[in-house]
KELOSE-785496 format. One line per 2 residues: number of its first residue (from 1); their letters; for each residue x, y, z of N, C-alpha, C, O, CB. Coordinates in Angstrom, 1 decimal, padded with zeros to 4 digits. Last residue first. Glycine has a CB too. Layout:
<rs>
NUM) A) X Y Z X Y Z X Y Z X Y Z X Y Z ~ ...
</rs>
This chain:
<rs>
179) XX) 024.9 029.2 007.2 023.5 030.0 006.7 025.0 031.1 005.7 024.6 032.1 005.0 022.1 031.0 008.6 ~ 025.5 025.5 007.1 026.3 027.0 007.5 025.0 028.2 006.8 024.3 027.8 005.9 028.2 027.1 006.5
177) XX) 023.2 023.6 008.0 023.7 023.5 007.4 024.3 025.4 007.4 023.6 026.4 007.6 022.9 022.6 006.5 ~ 023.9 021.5 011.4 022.8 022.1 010.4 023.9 023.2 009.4 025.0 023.6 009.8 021.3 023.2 011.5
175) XX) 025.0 018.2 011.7 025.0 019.8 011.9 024.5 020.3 010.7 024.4 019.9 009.5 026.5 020.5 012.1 ~ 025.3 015.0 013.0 024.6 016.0 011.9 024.5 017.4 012.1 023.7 017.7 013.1 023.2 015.6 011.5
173) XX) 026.5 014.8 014.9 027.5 014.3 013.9 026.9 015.0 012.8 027.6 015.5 011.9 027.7 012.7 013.8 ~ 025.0 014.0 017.3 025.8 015.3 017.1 026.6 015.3 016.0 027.6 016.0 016.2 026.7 015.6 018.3
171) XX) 022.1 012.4 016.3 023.3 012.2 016.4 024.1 013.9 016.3 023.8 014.8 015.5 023.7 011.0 015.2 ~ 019.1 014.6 017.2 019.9 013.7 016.3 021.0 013.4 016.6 021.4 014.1 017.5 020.0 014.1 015.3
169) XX) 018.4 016.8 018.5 017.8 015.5 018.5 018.5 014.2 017.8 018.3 013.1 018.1 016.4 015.6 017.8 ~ 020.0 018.9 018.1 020.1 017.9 019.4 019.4 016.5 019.6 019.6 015.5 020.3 019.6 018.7 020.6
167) XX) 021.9 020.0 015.9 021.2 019.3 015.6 021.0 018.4 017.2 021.8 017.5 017.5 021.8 018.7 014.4 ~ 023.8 023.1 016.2 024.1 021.9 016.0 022.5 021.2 016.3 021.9 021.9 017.1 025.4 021.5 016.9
165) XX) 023.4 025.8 016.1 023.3 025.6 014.7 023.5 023.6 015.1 023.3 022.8 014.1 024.8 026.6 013.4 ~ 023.4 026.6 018.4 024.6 026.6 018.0 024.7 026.4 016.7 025.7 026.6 016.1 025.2 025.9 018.6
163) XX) 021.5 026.7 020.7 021.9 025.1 019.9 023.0 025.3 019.5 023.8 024.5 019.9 021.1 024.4 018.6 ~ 019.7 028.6 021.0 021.2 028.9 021.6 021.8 027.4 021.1 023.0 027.4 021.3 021.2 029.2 023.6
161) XX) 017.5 028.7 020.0 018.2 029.4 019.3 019.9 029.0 019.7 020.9 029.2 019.0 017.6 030.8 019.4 ~ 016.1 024.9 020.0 016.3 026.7 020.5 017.0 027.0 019.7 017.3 026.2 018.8 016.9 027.3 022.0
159) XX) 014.0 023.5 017.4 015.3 023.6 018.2 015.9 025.1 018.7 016.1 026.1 018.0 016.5 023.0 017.3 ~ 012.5 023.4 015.3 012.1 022.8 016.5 013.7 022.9 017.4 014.1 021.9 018.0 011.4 021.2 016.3
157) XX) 013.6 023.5 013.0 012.8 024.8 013.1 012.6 024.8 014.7 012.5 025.8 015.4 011.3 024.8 012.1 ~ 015.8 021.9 012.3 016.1 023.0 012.9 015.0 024.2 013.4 015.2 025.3 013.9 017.0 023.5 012.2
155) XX) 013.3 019.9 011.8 014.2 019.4 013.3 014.9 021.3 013.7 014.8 021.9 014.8 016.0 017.8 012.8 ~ 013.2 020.6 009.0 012.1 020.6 010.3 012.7 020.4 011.7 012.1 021.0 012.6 011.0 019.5 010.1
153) XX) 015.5 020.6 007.9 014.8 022.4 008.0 013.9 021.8 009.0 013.8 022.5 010.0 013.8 023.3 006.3 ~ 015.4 018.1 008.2 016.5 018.8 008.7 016.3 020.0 009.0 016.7 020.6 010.1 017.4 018.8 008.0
151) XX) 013.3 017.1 006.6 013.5 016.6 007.6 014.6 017.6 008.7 014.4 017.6 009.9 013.9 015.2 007.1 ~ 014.3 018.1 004.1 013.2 018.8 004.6 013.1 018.2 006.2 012.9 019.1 007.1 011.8 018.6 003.6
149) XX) 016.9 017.2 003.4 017.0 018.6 003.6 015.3 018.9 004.7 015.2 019.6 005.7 017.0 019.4 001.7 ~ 015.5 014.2 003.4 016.7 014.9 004.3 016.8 016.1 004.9 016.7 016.4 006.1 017.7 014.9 003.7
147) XX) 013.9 014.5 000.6 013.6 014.1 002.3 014.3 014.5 003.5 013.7 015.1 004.4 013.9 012.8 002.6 ~ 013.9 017.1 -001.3 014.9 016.1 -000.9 014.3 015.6 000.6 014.3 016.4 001.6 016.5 016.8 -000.8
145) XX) 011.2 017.8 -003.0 012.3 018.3 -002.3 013.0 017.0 -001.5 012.3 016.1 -001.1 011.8 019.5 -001.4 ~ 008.9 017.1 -004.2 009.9 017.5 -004.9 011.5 017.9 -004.1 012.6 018.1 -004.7 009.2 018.7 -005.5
143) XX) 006.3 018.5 -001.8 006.9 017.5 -002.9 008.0 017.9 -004.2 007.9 018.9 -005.0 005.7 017.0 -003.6 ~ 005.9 019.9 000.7 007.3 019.3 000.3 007.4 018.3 -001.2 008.3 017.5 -001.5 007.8 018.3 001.7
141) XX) 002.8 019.8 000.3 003.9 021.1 000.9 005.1 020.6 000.2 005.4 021.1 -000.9 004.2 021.2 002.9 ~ 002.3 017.4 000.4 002.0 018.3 -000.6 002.4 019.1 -000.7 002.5 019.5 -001.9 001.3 018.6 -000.8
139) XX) 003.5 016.1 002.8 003.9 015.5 001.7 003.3 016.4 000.2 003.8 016.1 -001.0 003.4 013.9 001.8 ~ 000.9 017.7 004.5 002.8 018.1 004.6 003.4 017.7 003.2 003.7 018.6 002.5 003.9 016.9 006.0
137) XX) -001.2 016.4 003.7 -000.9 018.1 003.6 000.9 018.4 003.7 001.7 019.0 003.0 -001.7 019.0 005.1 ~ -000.5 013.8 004.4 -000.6 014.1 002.9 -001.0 015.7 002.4 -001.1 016.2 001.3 -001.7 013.1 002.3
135) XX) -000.3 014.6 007.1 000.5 014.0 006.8 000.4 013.8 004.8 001.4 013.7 004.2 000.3 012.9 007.8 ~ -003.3 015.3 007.8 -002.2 016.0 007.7 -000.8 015.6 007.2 -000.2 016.6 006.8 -002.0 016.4 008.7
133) XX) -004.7 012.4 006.9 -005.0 014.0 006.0 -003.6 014.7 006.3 -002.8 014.9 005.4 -006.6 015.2 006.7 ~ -004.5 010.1 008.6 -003.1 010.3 007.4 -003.3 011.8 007.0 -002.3 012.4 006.8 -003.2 009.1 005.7
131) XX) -006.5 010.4 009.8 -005.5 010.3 010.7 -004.2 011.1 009.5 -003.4 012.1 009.5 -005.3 008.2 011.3 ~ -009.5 012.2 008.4 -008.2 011.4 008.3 -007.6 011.2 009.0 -007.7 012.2 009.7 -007.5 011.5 007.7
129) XX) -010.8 014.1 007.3 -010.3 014.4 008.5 -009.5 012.7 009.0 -009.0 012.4 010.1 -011.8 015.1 009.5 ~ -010.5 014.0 004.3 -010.2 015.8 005.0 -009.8 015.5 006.6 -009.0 016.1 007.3 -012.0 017.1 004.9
127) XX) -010.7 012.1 001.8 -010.7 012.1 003.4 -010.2 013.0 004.3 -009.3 012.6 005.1 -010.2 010.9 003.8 ~ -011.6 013.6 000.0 -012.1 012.4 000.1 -011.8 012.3 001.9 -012.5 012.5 002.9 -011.4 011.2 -001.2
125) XX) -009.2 015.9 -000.2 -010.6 016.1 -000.8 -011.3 014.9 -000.4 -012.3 015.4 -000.5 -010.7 016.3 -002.4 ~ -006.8 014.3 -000.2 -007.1 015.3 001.1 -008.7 016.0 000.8 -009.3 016.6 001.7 -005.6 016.7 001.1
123) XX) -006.9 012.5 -002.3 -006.7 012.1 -000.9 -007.6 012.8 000.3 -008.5 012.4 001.1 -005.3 012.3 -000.6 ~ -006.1 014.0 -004.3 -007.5 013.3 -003.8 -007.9 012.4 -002.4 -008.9 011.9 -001.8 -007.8 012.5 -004.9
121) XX) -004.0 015.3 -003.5 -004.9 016.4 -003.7 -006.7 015.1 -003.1 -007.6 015.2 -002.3 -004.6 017.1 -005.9 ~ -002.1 012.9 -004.0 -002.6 013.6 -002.4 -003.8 014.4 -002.1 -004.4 014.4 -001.1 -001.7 014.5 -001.7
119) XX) -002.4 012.1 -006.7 -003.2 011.4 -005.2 -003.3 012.1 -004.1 -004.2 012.1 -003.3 -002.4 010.1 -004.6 ~ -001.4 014.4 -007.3 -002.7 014.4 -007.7 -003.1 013.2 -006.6 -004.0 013.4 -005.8 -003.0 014.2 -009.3
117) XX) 001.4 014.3 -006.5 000.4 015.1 -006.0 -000.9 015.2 -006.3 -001.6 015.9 -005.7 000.6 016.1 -006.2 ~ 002.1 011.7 -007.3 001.9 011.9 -006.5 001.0 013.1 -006.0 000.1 012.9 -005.2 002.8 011.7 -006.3
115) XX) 002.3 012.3 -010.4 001.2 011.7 -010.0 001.2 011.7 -008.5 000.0 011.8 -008.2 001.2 010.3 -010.5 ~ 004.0 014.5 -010.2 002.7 014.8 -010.5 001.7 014.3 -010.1 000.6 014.7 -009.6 002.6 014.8 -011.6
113) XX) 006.3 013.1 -009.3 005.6 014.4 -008.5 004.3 014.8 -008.9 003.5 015.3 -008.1 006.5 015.6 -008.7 ~ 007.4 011.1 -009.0 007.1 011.0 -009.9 005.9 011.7 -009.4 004.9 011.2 -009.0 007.2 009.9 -010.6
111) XX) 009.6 009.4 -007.7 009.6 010.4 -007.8 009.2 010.8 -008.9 010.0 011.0 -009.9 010.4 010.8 -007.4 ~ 009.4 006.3 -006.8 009.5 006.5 -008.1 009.7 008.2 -008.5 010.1 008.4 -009.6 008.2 005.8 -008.6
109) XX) 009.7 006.9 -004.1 010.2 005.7 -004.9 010.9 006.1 -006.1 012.0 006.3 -006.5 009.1 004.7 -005.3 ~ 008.4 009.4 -003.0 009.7 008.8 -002.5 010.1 007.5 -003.2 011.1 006.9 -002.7 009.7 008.6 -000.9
107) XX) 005.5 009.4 -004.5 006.5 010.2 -004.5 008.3 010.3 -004.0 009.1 010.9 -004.5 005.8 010.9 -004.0 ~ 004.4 006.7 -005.2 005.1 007.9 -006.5 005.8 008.7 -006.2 006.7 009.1 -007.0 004.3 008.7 -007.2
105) XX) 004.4 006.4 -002.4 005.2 005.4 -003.3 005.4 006.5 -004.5 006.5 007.1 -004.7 004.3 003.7 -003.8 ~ 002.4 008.2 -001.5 003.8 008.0 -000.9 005.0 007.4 -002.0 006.1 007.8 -002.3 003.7 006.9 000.3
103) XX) 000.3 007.4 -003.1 001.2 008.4 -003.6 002.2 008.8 -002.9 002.9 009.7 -003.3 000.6 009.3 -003.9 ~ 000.0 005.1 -002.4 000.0 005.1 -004.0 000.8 006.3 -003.6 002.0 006.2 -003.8 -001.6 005.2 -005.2
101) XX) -000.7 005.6 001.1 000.7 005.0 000.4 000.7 004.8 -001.0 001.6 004.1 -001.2 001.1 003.6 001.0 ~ -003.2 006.7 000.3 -002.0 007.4 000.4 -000.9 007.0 000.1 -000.1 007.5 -000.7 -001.7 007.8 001.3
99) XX) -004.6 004.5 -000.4 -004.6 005.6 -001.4 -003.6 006.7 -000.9 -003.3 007.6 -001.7 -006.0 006.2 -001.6 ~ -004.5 002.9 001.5 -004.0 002.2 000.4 -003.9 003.8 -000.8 -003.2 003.8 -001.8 -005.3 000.8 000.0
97) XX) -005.5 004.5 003.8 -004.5 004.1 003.7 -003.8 004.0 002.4 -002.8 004.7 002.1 -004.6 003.3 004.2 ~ -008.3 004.5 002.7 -007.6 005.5 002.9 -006.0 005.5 002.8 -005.3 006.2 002.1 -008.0 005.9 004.2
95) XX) -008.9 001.3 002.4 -008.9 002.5 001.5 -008.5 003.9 001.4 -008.3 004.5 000.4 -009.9 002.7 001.4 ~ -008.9 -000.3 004.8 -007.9 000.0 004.2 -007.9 000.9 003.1 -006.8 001.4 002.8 -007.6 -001.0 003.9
93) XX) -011.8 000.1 005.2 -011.3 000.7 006.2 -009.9 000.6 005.8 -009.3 001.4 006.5 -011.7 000.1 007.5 ~ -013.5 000.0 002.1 -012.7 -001.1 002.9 -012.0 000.2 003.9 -011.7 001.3 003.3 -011.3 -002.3 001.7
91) XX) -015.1 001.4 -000.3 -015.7 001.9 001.4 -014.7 000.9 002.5 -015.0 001.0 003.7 -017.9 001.4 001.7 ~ -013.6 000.6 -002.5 -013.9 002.0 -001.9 -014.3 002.2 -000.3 -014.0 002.9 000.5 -015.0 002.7 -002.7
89) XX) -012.5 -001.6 -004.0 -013.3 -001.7 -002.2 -013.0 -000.2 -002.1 -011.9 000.1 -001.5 -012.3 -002.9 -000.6 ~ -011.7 -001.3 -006.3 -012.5 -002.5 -006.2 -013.3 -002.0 -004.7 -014.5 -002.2 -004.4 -011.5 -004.1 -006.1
87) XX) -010.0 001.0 -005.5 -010.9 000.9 -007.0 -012.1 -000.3 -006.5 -013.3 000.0 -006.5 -009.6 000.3 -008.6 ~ -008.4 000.6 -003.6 -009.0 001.4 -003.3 -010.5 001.7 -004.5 -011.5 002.3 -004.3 -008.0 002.3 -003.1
85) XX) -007.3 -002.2 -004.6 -008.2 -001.9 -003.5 -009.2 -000.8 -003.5 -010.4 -001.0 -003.4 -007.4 -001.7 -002.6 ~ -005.9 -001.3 -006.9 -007.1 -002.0 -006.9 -007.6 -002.1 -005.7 -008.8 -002.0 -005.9 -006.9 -003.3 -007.4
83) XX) -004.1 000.4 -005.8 -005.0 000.9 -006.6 -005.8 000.0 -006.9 -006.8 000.6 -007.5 -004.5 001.3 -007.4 ~ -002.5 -001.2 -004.6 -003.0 000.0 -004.2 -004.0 000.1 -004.4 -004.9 -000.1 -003.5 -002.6 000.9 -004.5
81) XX) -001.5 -002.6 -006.8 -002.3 -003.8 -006.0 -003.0 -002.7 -004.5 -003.7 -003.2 -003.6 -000.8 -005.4 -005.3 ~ -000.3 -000.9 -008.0 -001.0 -001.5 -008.9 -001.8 -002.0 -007.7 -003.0 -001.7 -007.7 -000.2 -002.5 -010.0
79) XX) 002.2 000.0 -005.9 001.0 000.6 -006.7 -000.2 000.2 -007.0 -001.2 000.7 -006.5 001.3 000.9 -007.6 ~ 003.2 -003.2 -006.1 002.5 -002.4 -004.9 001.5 -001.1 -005.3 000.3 -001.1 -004.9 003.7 -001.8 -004.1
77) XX) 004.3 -003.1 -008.8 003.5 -003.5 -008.0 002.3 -002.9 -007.1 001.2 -002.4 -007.2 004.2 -004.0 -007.4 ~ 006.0 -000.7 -008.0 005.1 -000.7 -009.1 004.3 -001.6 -009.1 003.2 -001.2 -009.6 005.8 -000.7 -010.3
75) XX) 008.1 -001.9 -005.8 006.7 -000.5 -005.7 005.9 -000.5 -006.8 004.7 -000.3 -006.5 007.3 001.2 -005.6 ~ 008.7 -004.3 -004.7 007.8 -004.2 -005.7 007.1 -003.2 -006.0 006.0 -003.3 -006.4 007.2 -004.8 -005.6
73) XX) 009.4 -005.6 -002.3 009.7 -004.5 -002.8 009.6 -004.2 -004.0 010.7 -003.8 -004.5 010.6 -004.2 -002.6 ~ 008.8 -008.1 -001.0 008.9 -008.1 -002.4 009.3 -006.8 -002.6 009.9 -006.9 -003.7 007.6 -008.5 -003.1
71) XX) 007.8 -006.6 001.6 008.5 -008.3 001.6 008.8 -008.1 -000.2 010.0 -007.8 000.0 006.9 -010.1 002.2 ~ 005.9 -004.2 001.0 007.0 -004.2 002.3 008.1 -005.8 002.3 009.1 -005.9 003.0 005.8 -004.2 004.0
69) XX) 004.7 -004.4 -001.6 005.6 -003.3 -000.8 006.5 -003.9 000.1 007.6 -004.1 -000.2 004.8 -002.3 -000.1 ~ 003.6 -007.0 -001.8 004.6 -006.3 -003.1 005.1 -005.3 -002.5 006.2 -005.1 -003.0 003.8 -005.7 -004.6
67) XX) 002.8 -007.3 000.9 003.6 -008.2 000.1 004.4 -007.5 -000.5 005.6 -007.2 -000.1 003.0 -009.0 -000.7 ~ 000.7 -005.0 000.7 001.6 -004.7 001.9 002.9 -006.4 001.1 004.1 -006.0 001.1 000.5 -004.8 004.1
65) XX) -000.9 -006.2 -001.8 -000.5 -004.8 -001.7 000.6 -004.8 -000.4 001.7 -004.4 -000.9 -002.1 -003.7 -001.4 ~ -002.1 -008.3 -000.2 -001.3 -008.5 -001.6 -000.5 -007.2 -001.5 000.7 -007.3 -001.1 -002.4 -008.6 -003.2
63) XX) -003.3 -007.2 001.8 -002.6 -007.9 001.9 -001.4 -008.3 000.8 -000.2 -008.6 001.0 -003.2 -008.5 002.4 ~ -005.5 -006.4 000.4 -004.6 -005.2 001.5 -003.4 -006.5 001.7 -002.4 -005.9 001.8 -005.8 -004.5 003.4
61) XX) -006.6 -008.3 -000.8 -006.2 -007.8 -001.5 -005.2 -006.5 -000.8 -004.4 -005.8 -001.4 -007.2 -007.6 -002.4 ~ -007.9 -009.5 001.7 -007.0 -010.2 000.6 -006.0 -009.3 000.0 -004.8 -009.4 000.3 -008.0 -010.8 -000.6
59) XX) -009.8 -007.8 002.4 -008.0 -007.6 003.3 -007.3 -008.4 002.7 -006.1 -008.3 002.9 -007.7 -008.0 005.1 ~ -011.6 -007.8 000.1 -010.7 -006.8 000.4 -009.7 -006.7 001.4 -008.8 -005.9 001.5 -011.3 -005.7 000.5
57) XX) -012.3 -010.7 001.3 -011.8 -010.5 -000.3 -011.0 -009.1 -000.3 -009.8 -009.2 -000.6 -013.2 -010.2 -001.5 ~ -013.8 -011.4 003.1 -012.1 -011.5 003.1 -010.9 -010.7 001.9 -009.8 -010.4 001.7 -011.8 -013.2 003.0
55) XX) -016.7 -011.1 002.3 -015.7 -010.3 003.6 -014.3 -009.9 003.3 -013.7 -008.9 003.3 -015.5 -011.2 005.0 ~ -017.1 -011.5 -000.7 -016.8 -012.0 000.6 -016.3 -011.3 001.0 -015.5 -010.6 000.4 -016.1 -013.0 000.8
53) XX) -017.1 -010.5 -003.6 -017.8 -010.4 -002.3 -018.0 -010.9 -001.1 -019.0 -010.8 -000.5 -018.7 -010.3 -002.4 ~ -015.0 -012.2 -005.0 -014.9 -010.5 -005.1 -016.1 -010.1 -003.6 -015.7 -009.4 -002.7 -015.7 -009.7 -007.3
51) XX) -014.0 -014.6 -004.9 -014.9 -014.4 -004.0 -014.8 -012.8 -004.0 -014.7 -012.2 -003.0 -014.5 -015.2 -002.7 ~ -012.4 -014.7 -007.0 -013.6 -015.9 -006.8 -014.3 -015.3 -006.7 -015.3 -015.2 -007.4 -013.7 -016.8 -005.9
49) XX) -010.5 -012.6 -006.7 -010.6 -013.3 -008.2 -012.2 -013.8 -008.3 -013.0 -013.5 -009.2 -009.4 -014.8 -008.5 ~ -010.0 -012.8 -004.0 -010.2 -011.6 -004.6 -010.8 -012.1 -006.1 -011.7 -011.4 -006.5 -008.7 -010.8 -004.5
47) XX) -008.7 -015.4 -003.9 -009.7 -015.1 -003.8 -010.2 -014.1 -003.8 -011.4 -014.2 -003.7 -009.9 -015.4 -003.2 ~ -006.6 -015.7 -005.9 -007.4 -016.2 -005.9 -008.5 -016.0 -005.3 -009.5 -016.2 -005.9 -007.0 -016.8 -005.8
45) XX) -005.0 -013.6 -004.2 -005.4 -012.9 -005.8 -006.7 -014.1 -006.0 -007.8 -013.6 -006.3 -003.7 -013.0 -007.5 ~ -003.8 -015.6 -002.0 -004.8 -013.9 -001.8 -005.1 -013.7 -003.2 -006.3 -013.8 -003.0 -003.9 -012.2 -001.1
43) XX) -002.8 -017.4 -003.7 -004.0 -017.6 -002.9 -004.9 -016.6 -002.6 -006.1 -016.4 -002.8 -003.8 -018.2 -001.8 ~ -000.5 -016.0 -004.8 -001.6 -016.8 -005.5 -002.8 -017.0 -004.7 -003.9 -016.7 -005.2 -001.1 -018.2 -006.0
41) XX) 000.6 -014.7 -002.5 -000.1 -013.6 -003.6 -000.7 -014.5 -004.6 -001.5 -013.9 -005.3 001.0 -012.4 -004.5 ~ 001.8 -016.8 -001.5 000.5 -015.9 -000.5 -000.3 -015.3 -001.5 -001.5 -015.2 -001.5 001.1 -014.4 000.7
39) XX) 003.4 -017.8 -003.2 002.6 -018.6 -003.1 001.1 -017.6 -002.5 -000.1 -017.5 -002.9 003.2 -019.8 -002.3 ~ 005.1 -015.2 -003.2 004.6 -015.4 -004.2 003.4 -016.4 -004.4 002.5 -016.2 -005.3 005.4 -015.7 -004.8
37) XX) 006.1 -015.5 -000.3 005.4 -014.6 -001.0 004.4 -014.7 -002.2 003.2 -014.4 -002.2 006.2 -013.8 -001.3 ~ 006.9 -017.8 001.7 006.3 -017.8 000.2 005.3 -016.9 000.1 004.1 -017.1 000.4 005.9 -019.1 -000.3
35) XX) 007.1 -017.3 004.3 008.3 -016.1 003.5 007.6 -017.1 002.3 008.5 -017.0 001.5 010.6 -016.1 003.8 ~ 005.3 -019.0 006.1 006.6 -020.2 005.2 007.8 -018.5 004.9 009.0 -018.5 005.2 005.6 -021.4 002.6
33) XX) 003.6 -016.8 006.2 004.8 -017.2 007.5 005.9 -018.0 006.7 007.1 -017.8 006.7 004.0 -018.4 009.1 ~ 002.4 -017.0 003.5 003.1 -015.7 004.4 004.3 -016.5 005.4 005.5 -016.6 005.2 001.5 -014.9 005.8
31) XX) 001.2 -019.5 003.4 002.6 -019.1 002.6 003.4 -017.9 003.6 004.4 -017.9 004.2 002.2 -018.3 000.7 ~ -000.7 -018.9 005.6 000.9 -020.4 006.0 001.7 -020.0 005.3 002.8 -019.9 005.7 000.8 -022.2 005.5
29) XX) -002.0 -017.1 003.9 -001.4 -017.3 006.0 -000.3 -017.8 005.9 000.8 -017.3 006.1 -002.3 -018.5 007.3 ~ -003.1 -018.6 002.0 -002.2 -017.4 002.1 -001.3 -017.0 003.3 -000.1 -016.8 003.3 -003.0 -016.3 001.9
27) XX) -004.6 -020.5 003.5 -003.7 -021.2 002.7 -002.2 -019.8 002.2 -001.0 -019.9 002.1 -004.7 -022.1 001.2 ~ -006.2 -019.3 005.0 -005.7 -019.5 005.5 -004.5 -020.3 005.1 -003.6 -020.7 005.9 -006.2 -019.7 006.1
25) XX) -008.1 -017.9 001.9 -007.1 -016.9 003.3 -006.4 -017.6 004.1 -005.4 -016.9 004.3 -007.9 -016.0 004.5 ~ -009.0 -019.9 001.7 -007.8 -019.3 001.1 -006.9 -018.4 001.6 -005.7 -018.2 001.6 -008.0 -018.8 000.2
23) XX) -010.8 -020.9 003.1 -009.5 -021.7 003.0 -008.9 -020.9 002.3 -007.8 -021.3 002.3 -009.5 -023.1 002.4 ~ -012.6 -018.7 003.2 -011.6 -018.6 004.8 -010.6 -020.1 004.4 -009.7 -020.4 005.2 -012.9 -018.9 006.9
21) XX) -013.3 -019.1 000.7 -012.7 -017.8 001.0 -011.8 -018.4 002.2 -010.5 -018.6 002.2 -013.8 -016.4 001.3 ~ -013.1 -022.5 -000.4 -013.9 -021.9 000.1 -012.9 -020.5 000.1 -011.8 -020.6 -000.4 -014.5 -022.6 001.3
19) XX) -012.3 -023.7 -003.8 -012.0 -023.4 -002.1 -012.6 -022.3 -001.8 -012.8 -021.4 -002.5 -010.5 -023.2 -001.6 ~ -013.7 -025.7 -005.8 -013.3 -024.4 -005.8 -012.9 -024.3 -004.2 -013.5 -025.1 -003.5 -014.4 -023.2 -006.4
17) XX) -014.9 -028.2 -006.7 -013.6 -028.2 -006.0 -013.4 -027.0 -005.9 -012.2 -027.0 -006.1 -012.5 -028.9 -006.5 ~ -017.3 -027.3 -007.7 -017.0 -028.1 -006.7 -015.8 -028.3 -005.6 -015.8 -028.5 -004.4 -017.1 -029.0 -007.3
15) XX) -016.2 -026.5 -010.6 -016.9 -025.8 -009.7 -017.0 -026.1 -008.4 -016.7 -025.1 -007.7 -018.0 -025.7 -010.0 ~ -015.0 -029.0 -011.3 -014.3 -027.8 -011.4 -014.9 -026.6 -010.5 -014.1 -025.9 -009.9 -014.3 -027.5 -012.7
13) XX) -017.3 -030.2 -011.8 -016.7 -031.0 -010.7 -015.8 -029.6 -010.6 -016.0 -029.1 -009.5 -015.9 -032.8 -011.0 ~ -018.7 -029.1 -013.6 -019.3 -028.9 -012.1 -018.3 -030.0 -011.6 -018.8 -030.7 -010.8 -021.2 -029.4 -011.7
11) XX) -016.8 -029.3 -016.0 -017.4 -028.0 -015.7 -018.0 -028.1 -014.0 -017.9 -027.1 -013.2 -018.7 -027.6 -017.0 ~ -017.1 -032.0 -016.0 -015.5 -031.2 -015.3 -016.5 -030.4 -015.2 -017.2 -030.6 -014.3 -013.9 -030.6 -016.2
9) XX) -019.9 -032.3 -017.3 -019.3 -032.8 -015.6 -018.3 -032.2 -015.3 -018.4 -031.7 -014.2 -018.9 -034.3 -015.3 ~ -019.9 -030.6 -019.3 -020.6 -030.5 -018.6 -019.9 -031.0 -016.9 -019.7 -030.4 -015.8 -021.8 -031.1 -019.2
7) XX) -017.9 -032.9 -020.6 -017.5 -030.9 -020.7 -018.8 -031.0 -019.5 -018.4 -031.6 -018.5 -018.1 -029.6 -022.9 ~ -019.6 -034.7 -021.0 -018.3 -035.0 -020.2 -017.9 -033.5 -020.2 -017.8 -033.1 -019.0 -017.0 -036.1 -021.1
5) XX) -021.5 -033.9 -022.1 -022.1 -034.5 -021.1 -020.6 -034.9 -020.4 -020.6 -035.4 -019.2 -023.3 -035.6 -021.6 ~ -020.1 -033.4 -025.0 -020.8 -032.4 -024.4 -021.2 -032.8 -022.9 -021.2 -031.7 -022.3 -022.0 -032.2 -025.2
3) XX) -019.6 -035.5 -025.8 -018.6 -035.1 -025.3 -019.1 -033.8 -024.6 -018.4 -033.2 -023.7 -017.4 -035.1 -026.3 ~ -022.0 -037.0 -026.4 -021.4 -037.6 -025.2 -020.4 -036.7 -024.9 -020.1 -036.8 -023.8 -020.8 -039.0 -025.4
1) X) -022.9 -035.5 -028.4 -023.7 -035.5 -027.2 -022.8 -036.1 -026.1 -023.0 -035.6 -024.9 -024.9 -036.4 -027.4
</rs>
């Protein structure tokens, strides 16, 4: 009985001390700026974890996700922390986003064409009028093909005829490729 009535109390002092959402978000903040990534992605995951319905909870987790990509380079990560957004917060104004860059990342990281095209396919079915839609119509057009080459066929498509075959937008150093 007594050790039951000591389990009981941690149990609500443990509850008690939980931090609020807007302290965790602003304890993630400070890691951010400190460059403690890892600390930001304990506090953001913490509250995503807690507070699954708080406001904060899905830019928590848009935030975890831009960490493991853009500061950690972590694309398999980043994937993962994609894909729980768009899974956990479907209707989050980061959801569109977070579901293209999954298949940006499969496709120029990991080149891993299938899965990428099946995100774009669902992409372009879910959000048709999109800022990103055309931009995951092009990346559906071109998957599989070398960034460069296609970047290059596009610049020569946009260039008069009289150019010479040489490249104007670009450094004069890149010349298009002998036909």
């Amino acid at each position: 009985m007594k050790y039951a009535f000591v389990l009981i109390l941690l149990a609500s002092l443990a509850g008690c001390s939980r931090k609020s959402p807007e302290q965790l978000m602003a304890d993630a903040k400070q890691a951010e700026d400190r460059k403690d990534f890892p600390g930001a992605i304990n506090s953001y995951s913490e509250l995503v974890t807690a507070h699954q319905q708080s406001p904060q909870a899905e830019e928590a987790q848009y935030h975890i996700a831009l960490i493991y990509n853009n500061e950690m380079h972590d694309v398999v990560k980043a994937i993962e922390a994609y894909r729980t957004l768009y899974v956990k917060f479907p209707t989050s104004a980061h959801a569109p986003s977070a579901l293209f860059l999954t298949g940006f990342l499969y496709n120029n990281e990991l080149h891993r064409v299938d899965s990428a095209k099946a995100i774009y396919e669902s992409f372009v079915r879910l959000y048709p009028s999109n800022e990103l839609a055309s931009s995951a119509r092009f990346e559906l057009n071109t998957l599989g093909q070398d960034a460069d080459e296609v970047l290059h066929k596009d610049i020569l498509a946009k260039q008069p005829a009289d150019s010479g075959g040489e490249i104007k937008t670009l450094p004069a150093r890149i010349k298009a490729p002998k036909q």
